[in-house]
N, C-alpha and C positions, 0 to 999 in steps of 0.2 A: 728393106726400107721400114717393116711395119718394129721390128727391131730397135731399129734407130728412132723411131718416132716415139717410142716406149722411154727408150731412155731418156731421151730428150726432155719428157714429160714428168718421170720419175729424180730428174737432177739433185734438185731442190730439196725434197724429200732425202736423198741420198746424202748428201750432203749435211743435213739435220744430224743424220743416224749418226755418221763421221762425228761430228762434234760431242753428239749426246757420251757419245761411248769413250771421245776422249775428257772429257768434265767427268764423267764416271771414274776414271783408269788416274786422273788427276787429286779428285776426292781419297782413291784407295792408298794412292802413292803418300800425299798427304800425313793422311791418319796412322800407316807404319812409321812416318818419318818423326810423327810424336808420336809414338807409345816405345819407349826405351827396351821392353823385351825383345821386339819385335825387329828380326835381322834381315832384310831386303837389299836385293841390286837391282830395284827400279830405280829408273832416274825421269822425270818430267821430261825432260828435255827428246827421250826417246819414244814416247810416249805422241808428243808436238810432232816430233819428223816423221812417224808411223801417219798419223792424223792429212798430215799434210800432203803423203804422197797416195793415199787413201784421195785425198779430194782432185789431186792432179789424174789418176785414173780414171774420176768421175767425168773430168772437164775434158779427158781426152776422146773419150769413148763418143761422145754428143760434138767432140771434133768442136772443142773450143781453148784447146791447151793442146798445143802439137810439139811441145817439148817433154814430154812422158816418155821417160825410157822400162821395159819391162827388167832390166838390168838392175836398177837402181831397188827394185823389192828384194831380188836375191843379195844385193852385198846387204841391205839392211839388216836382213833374215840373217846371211850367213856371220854379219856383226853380232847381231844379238846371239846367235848359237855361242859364238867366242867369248860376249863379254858374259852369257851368265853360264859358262861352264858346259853345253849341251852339244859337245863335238861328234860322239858317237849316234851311229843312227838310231838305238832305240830312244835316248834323251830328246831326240830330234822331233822323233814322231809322238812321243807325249809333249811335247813344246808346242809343235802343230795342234793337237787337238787339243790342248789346252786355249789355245787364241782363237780356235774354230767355235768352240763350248761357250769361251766367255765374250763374244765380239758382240753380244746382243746388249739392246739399251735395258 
């Protein structure tokens, strides 16, 4: 209980972080997308659905959003390993800690 009363309290805040870090991730996308050297396969838009099922996690856990599937992180993941090239598992696990390293605000 003392768990869920944590979280509960923590939402808001969490929620913030989610945003902060996608406005961040949106600014970076941005700025490669005008600078012509600069060759990227970010897209906003995967950025937005990362964001979004970030905050349906948040609403589920404080059990105010009971349609959260844990399914729905792994096809996202396993999309993103597809669309930007990273099918083998050592590409996998620098993928991973790359998004572990840079998820902070």
């Amino acid at each position: 209980m003392q768990n869920y009363q944590t979280k509960k309290e923590n939402m808001v805040d969490d929620i913030t972080t989610v945003l902060f870090r996608l406005d961040k991730e949106i600014q970076h996308i941005e700025k490669l997308a005008n600078d012509p050297n600069a060759r990227h396969d970010l897209k906003i838009w995967r950025a937005e659905k990362r964001a979004i099922h970030d905050i349906k996690h948040i609403l589920h856990d404080v059990h105010k959003y009971n349609r959260y599937e844990e399914a729905e992180v792994r096809e996202l993941n396993q999309a993103d390993y597809n669309y930007l090239g990273l099918n083998n598992p050592v590409a996998q696990a620098y993928f991973d800690h790359e998004l572990v390293n840079n998820s902070t605000v």
